[in-house]
C-alpha positions in Angstrom: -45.9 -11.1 -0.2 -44.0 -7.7 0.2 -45.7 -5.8 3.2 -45.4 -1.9 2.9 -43.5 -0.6 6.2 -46.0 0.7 9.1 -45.9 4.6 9.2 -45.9 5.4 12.7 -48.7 7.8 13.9 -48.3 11.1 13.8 -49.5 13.4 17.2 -51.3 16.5 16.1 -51.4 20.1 17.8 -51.6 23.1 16.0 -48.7 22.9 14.2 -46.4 19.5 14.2 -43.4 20.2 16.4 -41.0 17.4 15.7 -38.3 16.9 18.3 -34.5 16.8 16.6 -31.3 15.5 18.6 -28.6 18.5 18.5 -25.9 17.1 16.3 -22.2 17.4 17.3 -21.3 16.5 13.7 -22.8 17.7 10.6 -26.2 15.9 10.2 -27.4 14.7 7.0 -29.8 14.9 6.4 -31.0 18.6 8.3 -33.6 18.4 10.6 -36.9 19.5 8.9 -39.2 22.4 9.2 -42.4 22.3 10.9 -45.6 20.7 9.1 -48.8 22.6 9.9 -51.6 20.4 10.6 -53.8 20.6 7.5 -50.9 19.3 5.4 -49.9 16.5 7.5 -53.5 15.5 7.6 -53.4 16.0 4.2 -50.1 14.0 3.4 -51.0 11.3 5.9 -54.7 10.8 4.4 -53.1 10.4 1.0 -50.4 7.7 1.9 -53.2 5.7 3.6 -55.1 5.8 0.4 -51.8 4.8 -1.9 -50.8 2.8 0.6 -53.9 0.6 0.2 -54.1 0.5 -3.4 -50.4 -0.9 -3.6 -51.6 -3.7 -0.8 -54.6 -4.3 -3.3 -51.9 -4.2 -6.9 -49.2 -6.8 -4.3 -52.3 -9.4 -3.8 -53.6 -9.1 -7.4 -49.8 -9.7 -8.9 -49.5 -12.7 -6.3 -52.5 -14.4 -7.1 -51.5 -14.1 -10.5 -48.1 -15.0 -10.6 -47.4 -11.5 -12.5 -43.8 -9.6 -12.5 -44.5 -6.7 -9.6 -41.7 -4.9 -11.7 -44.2 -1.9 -12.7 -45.8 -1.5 -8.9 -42.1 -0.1 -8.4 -43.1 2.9 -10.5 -45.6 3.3 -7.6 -44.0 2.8 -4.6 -41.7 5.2 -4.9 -43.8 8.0 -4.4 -45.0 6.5 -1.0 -42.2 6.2 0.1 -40.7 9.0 -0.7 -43.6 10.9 0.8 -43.3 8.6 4.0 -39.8 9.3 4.6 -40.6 13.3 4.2 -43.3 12.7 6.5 -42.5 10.0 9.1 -38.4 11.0 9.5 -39.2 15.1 9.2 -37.4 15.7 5.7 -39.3 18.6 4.4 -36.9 21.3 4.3 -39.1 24.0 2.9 -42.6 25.1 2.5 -42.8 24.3 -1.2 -42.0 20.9 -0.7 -45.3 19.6 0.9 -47.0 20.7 -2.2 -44.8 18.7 -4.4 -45.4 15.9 -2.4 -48.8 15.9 -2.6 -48.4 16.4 -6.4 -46.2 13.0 -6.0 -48.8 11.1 -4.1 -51.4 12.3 -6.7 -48.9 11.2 -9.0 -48.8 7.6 -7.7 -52.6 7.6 -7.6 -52.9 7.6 -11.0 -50.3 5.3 -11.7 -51.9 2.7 -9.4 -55.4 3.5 -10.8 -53.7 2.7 -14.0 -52.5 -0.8 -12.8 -55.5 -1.5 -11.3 -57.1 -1.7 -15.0 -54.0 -3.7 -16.6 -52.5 -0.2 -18.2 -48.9 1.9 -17.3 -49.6 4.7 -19.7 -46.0 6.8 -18.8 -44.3 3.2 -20.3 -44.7 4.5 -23.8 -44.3 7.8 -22.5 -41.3 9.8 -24.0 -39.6 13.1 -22.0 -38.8 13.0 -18.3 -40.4 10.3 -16.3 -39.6 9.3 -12.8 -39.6 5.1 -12.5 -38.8 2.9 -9.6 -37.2 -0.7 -8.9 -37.0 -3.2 -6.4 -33.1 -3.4 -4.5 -32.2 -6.9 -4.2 -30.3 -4.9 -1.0 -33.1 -4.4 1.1 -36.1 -4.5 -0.6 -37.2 -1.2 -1.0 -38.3 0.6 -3.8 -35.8 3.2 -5.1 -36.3 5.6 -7.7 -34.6 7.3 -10.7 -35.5 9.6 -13.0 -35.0 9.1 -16.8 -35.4 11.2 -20.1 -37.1 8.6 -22.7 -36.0 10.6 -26.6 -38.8 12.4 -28.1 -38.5 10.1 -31.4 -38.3 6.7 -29.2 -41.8 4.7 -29.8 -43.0 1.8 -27.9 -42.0 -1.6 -29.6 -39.0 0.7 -31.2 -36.3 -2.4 -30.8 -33.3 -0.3 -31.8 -30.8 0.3 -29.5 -29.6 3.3 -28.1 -27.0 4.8 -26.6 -27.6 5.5 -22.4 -26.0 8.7 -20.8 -25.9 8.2 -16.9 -25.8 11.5 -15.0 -24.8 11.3 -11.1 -25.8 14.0 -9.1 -23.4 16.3 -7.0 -24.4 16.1 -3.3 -27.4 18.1 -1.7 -28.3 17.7 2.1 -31.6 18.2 1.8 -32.1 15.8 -1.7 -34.6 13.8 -0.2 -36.6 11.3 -2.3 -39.3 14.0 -2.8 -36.8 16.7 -3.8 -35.2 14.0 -6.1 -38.4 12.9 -7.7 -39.7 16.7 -7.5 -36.7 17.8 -9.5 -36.6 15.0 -12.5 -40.1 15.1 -12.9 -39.0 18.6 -14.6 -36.6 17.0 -16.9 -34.1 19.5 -17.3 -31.2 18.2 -19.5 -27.6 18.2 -18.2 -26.0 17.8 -21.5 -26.8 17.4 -24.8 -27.7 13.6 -25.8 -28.8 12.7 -29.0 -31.4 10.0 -29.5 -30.0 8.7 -26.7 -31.7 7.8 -22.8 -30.3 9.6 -20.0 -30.4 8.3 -16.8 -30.4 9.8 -13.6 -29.5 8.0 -10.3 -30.5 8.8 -7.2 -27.6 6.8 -5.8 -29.6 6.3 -2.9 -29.0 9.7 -1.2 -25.2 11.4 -1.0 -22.3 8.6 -0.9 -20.5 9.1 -4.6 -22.1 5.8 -5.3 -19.8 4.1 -3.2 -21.4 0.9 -1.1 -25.3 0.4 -1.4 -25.3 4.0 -3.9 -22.6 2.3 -6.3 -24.7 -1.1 -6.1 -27.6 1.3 -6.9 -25.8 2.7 -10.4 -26.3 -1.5 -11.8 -29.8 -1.8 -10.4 -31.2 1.3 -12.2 -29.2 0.6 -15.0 -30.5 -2.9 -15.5 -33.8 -1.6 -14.9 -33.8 0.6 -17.7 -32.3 -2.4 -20.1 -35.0 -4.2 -18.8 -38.0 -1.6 -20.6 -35.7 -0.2 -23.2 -33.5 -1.6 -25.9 -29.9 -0.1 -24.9 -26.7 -0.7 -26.9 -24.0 -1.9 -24.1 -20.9 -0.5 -26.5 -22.9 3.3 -26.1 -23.3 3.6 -22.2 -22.0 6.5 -20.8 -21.0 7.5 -17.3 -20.9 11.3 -15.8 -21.3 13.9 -13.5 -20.4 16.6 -11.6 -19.1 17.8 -7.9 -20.0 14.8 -6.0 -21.4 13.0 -9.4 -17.7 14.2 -10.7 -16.2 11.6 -7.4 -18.4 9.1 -9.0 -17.5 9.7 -12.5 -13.7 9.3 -10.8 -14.9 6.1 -9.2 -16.9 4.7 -11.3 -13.9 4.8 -14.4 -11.1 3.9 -12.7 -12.9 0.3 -11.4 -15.4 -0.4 -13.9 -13.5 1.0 -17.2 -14.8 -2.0 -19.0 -18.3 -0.5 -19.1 -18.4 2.6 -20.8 -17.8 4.3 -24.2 -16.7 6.8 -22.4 -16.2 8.5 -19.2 -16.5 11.9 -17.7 -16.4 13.9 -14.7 -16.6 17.9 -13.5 -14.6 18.4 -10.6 -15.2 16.2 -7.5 -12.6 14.7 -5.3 -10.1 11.4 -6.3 -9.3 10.1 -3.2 -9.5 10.6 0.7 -6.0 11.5 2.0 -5.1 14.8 0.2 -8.7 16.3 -0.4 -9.9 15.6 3.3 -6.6 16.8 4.8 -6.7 13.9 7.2 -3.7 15.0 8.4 -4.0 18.4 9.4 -2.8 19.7 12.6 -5.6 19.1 15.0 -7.3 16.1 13.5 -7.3 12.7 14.8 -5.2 10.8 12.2 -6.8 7.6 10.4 -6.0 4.4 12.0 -3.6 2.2 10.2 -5.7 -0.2 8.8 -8.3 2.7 8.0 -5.8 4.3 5.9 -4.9 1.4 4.3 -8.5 0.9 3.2 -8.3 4.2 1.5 -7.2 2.5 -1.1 -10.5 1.0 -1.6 -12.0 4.2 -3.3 -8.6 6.1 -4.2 -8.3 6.3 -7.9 -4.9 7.8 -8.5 -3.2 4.7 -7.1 -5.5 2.4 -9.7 -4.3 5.3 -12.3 -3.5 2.9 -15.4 -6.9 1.4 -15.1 -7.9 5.1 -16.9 -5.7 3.4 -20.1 -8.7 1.0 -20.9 -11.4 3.6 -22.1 -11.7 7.0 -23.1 -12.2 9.5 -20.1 -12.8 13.5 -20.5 -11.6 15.4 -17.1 -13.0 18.9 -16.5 -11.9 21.2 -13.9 -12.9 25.0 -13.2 -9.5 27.2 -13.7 -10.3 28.9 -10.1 -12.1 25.8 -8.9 -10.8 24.8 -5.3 -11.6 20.9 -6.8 -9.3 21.7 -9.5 -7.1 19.6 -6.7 -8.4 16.6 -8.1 -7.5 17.2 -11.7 -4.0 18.3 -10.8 -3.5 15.3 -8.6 -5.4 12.8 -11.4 -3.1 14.3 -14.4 0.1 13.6 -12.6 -1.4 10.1 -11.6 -2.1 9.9 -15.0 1.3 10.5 -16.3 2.8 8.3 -14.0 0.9 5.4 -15.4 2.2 6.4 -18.7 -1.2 8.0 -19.8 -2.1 11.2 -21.1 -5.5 12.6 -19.1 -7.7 14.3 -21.7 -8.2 17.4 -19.8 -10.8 20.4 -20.2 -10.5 23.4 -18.4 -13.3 25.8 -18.2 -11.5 29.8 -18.1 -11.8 32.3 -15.0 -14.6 29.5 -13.4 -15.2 28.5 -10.1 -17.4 25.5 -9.2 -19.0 24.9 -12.5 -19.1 24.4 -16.0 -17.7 27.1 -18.0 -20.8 27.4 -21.3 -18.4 27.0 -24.5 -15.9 24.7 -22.6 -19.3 22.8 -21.7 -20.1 22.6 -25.6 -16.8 21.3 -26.4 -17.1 18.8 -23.7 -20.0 17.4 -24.6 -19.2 17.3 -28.1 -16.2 14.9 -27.4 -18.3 13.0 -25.3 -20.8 12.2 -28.4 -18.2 11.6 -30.8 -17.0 8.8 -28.4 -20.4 7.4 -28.6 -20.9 7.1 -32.0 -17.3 5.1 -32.0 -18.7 2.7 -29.1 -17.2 0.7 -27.0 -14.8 -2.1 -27.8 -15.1 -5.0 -26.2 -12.7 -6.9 -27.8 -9.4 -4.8 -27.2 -5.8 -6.2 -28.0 -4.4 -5.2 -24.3 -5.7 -4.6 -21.0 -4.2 -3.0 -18.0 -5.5 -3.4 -14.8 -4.7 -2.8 -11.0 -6.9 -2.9 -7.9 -6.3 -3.7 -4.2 -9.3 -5.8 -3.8 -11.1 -8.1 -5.1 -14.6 -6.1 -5.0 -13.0 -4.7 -8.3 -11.4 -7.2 -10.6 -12.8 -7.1 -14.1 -12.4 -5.3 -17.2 -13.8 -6.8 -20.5 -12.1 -10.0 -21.3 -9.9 -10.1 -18.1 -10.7 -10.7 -14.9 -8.7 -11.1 -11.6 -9.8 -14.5 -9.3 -7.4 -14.0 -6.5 -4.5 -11.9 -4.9 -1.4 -13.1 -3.0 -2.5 -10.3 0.0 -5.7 -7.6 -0.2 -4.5 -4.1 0.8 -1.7 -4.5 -1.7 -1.8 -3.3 -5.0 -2.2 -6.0 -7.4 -2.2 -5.7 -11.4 -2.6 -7.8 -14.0 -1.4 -6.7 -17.9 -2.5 -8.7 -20.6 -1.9 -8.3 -24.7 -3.2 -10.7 -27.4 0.2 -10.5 -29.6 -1.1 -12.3 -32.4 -4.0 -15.0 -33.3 -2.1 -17.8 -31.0 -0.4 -15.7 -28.4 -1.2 -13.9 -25.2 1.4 -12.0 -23.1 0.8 -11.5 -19.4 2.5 -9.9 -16.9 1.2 -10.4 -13.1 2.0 -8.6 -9.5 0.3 -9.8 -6.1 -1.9 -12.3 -8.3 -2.7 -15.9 -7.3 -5.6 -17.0 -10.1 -7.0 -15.3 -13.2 -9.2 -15.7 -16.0 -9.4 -14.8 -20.1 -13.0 -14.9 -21.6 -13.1 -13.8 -24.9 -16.7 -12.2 -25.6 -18.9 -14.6 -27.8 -18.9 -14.4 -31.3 -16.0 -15.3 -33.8 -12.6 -15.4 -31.6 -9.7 -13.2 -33.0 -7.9 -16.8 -32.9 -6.5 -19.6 -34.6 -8.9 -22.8 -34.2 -6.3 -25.0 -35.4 -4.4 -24.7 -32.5 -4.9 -24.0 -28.5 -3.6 -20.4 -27.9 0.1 -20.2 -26.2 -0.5 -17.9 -22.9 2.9 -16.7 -21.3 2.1 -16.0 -18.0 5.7 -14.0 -16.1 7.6 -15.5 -18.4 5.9 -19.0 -18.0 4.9 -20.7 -21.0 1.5 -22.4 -20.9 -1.1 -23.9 -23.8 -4.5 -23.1 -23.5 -7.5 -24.6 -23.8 -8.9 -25.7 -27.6 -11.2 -22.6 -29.3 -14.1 -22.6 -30.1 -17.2 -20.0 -30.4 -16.8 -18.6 -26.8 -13.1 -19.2 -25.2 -12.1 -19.2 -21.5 -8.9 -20.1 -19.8 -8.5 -19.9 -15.9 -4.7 -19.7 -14.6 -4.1 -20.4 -11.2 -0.6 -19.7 -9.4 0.6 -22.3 -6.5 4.5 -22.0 -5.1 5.1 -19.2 -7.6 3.9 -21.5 -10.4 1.4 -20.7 -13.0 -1.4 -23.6 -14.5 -4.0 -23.9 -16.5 -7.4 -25.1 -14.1 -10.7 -25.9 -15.2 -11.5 -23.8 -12.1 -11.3 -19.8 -11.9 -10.1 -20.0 -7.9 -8.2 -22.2 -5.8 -10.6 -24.8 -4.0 -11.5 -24.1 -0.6 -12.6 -21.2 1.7 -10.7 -18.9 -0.2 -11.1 -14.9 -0.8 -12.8 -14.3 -4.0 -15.1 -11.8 -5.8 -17.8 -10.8 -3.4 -16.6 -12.6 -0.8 -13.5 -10.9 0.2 -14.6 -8.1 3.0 -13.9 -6.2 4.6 -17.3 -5.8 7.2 -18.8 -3.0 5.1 -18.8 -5.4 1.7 -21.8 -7.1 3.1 -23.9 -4.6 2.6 -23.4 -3.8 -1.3 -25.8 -7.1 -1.4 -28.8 -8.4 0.0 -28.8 -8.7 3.8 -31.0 -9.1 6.8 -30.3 -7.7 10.7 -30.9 -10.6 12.6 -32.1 -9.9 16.2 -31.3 -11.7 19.3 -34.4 -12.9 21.5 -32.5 -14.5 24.0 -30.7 -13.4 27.4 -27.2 -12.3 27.0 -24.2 -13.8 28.5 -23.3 -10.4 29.9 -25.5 -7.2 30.4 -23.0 -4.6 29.5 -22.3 -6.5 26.0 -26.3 -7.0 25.5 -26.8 -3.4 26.2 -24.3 -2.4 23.7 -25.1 -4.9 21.1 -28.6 -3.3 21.3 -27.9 -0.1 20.8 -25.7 -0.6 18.1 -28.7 -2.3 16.2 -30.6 0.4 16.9 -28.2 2.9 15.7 -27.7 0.6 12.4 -31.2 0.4 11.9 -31.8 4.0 12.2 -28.7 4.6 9.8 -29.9 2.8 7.4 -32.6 4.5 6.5 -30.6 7.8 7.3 -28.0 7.4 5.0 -28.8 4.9 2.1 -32.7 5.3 2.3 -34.0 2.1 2.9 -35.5 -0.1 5.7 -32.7 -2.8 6.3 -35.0 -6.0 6.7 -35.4 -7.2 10.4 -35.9 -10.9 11.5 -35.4 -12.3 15.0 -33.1 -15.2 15.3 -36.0 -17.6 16.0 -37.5 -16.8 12.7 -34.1 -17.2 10.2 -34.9 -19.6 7.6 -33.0 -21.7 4.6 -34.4 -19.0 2.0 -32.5 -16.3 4.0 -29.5 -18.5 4.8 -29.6 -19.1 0.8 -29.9 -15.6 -0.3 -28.9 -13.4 2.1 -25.8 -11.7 4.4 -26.5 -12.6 7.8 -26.3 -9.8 10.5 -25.7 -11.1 13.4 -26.8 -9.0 16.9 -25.6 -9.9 20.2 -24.0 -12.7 21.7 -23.6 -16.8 21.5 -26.2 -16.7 25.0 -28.9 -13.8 23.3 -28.6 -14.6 19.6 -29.5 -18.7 18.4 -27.8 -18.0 15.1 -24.5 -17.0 16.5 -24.8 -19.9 18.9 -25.3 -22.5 16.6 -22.3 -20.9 14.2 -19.7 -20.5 17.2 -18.1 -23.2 16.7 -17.7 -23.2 13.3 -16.5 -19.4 13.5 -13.0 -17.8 14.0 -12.9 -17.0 17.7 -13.6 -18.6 20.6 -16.7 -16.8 23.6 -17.8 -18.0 26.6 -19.5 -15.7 29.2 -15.8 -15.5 31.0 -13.3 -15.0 27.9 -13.1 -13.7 24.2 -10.3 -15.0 22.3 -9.8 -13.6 18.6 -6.7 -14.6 16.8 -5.2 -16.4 19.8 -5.6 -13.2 22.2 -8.1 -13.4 25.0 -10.0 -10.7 26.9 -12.6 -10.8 29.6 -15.9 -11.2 27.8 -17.7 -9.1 30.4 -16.5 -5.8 28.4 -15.3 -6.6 25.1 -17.0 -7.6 22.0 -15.8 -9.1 18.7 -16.8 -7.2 15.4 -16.3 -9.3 12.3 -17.1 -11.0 9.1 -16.8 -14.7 7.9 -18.0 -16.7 4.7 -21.4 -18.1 6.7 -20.3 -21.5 7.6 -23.9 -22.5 6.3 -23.8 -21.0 3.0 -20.0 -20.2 2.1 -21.2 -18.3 -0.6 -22.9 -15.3 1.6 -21.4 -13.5 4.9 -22.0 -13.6 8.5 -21.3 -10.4 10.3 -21.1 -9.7 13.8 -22.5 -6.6 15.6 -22.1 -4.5 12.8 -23.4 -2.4 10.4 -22.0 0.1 7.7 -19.5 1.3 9.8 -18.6 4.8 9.3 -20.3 6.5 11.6 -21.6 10.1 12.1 -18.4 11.7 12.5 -17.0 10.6 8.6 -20.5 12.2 7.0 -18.9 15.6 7.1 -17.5 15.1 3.5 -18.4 12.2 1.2 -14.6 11.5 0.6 -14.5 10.5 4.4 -17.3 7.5 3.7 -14.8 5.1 3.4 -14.6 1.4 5.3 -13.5 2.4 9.3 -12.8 -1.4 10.2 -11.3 -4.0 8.5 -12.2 -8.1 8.7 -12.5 -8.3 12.6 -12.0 -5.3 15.4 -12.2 -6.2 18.9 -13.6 -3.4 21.1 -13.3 -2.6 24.6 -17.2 -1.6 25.9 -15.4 0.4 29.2 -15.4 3.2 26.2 -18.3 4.5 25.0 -19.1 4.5 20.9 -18.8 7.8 19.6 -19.3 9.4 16.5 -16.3 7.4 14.9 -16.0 4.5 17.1 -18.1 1.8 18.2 -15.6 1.4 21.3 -12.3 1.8 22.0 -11.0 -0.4 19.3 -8.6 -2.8 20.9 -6.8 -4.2 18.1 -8.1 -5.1 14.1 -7.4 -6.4 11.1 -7.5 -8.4 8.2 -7.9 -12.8 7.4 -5.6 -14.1 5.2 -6.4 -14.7 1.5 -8.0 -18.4 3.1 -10.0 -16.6 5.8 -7.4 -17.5 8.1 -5.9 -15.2 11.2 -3.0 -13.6 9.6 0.8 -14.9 11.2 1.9 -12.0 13.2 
């Protein structure tokens, strides 16, 4: 059964003083304001009271075998109120009464499921709803504008506008919540539901807050009926970086794309290299390219996307950068610009916008187009529609796959930095011939594929510059593939758990630091993608979690069972004497390995090693800096301390091969 998290006790005085660290970097997010006593008593009072009714809802839904999905709806006002509480995020006076209003709120709601009823799920206008990430378990909210003429049972399905938010500091989960439970409309959508994410915090929906955009998304299908060829993605500032994002890797999604300002890519908007600034390590600013949508530009070709820039709009950089991208890629950027505006939307240029944006929804999307283009540099982002990319000769490099359907019997594609692909036509009739097996010409390589019928697939596999038709959609093997490609921060876009060493370390120094690093993972965590990452010790690790989840792994092969039984199956070698990664040794008194592996006892998830997310303080200063810091494996040198950027004095780092291999020099 899920437990609720313990909220620690709160000391009280007159008024609650809480003590805040003084940040070298730009915190976020702020320290909070003083609570005055009666309210904390208050708050605290009232999530012990919710907080038992969602212990009594969990035991009733276990004993009956019921879907929990609706207790979500609940806890996300406890937590939200926790977080305010516990982690001192109230950031003004007004906000304590909306979070009592939130906890009253949640009162109801669980009152409600307490009698078998969820009155606000045939509720229409703004509601505020909750799911379950598969990520860490905790609840996470969204809010969501059900049309006035929608009625329960209604099995029509409608179009779904999602709004991303543009970043706020202080947007806790009770400002969040606060804010949608008003319902204010961002644009105007027509018998249509508009979601909007909370992304969990400020991260442009990149890592957990992209994995976030799916989960609320499916939520939503899961209550409502949604038409998948009328989704819709937007937003603006930071929301207009997602709508960037979210475009340029997942065009096969929407009906239509949008975004207000909001920065493309790291390099150029974060001045990285400015006189006086530390310039990005090598492999760093090769991972740039994770994110960076003007070098994926012709990915832009496969939907419709609206850019809109302020005319005196510093973030007008991003448009002007995009539109030149654009035009590279042989691709015209549709392009609003709002006159003599800074930072915003310009009201009649706003109109116009969103009337293009409508008319693209009533089109819809199509899922069956005649020719795709699509590049990426990883294999986190390989699909759009009816193509998707298996493998790529070398990650980091761009790779790009472009695909027609000439005629009924012929399709013509053209490959770069591609190893293994696949063509799945969408059930339904197939725009081909059934008489005959398709021709596919692959670089100029003539192949035959597979018979048709009602749902077709072919998987094309490359080996010594030669293309085939396999039954298989990857090479065979330990092998990069989809969600199992890294680098270290890809382990956390899916469910993990931090697994904690009981044991005595080989050496202090790297015990000390491997301790403190968990510490400052765990307390990151919560700080930056608002949840609490799951904790087990590494007695306690069972087949369920070696089935279902990444591995974190804390410590070393003397303090940490897991790690020890893995060692040997692992890529480097650790004794209490020597380290050896990639055939180089160093003395294992003051160096530690950082990395991540397929788990040698489940393939299919990771194992990482002493390490979280892993950009640090420093990179929080501007969301375009929240980009991977390390690549596959980093060794560090402990002699240096971590530091807002580093864990260490990073020795030396990089990459496995496309077979999890060390790389040849």
């Amino acid at each position: 059964m899920k437990t609720l998290p313990i909220l620690l006790p709160l000391a009280l005085a007159p008024a609650l003083l809480f003590a805040q660290s003084t940040p070298t970097s730009k915190q976020a997010p702020p320290p909070g304001i003083e609570v005055p006593i009666a309210d904390a008593t208050e708050l605290k009072s009232g999530l012990d009271a919710l907080g038992k009714d969602i212990e009594s809802l969990q035991k009733r839904f276990v004993t009956r075998n019921a879907s929990t999905a609706e207790l979500a709806d609940v806890e996300v006002f406890h937590k939200a109120v926790r977080y305010a509480l516990q982690y001192h995020e109230f950031f003004k006076a007004g906000e304590i009464g909306a979070a009592k209003a939130e906890l009253k709120l949640g009162q109801e709601r669980a009152k409600e499921l307490l009698e078998n009823k969820a009155s606000w799920s045939s509720a229409t206008g703004p509601l505020v709803l909750g799911y379950i990430s598969k990520i860490d378990g905790s609840a996470q909210p969204y809010g969501l504008i059900v049309p006035d003429d929608w009625k329960p049972g209604d099995k029509t399905p409608r179009p779904l506008y999602l709004w991303f938010h543009g970043r706020g500091d202080t947007l806790s989960e009770v400002n969040f919540i606060n804010g949608r439970l008003k319902g204010k409309h961002d644009f105007s959508t027509p018998n249509a539901f508009e979601l909007h994410l909370y992304g969990r915090y400020c991260n442009a929906s990149k890592f957990a807050g992209e994995t976030d955009c799916f989960e609320a998304m499916a939520d939503v299908q899961r209550r409502y009926s949604i038409d998948p060829n009328r989704i819709v993605e937007m937003g603006f500032s930071m929301g207009g970086a997602t709508g960037w994002h979210m475009a340029a890797h997942y065009p096969g999604w929407w009906a239509v794309g949008s975004c207000g300002a909001g920065f493309a890519e790291t390099e150029i908007y974060a001045k990285v290299d400015a006189p006086g600034k530390v310039p990005p390590a090598p492999w760093e600013r090769k991972m740039f390219s994770l994110y960076d949508c003007d070098k994926i530009a012709a990915n832009y070709g496969n939907l419709p996307f609206i850019a809109y820039s302020g005319e005196i709009d510093p973030q007008k950089q991003s448009g002007d950068l995009m539109n030149k991208a654009m035009a590279d890629a042989g691709i015209k950027m549709e392009w609003l610009i709002g006159p003599g505006v800074g930072h915003k939307y310009e009201p009649e240029t706003k109109k116009e916008l969103s009337k293009r944006i409508n008319a693209y929804v009533a089109k819809g999307r199509d899922p069956m187009p005649t020719h795709i283009r699509y590049e990426t540099y990883s294999l986190r982002y390989n699909n759009c529609k009816w193509l998707t990319i298996d493998g790529l000769d070398q990650h980091w490099e761009k790779a790009e796959v472009d695909a027609t359907l000439v005629d009924e019997g012929t399709f013509q594609v053209k490959t770069r930095n591609v190893s293994a692909f696949t063509i799945e036509l969408p059930p339904g009739p197939a725009p081909l011939d059934k008489t005959h097996p398709p021709r596919v010409v692959v670089d100029d390589q003539e192949l035959v594929g597979p018979a048709v019928k009602e749902r077709w697939t072919a998987h094309f596999l490359k080996a010594n510059g030669k293309w085939t038709v396999t039954p298989h959609a990857a090479a065979s093997g330990l092998a990069k593939q989809h969600g199992l490609q890294g680098p270290i921060d890809d382990a956390f876009v899916d469910s993990f758990i931090f697994v904690r060493p009981t044991g005595k370390a080989l050496n202090d120094k790297v015990g000390t630091w491997a301790k403190n690093e968990l510490d400052l993972a765990i307390a990151g965590w919560r700080r930056v993608f608002r949840g609490d990452a799951r904790i087990k010790d590494d007695t306690a690790i069972t087949a369920e979690d070696i089935a279902n989840a990444n591995l974190v792994l804390w410590g070393d092969p003397g303090s940490n069972k897991v790690l020890a039984k893995l060692l040997p199956q692992l890529p480097v070698q650790w004794t209490k004497d020597k380290l050896t990664m990639g055939g180089a040794s160093a003395g294992a008194g003051d160096h530690a390995p950082i990395f991540i592996f397929p788990n040698p006892a489940n393939p299919k998830r990771y194992v990482v090693v002493n390490s979280g997310f892993t950009f640090r303080m420093g990179a929080r200063v501007s969301n375009s800096l929240q980009t991977p810091k390390l690549p596959d494996w980093a060794l560090i040198d402990l002699n240096t301390p971590p530091d807002e950027l580093w864990p260490g004095k990073v020795v030396n780092a990089g990459w496995f091969d496309e077979h999890w291999k060390w790389r040849e020099k």
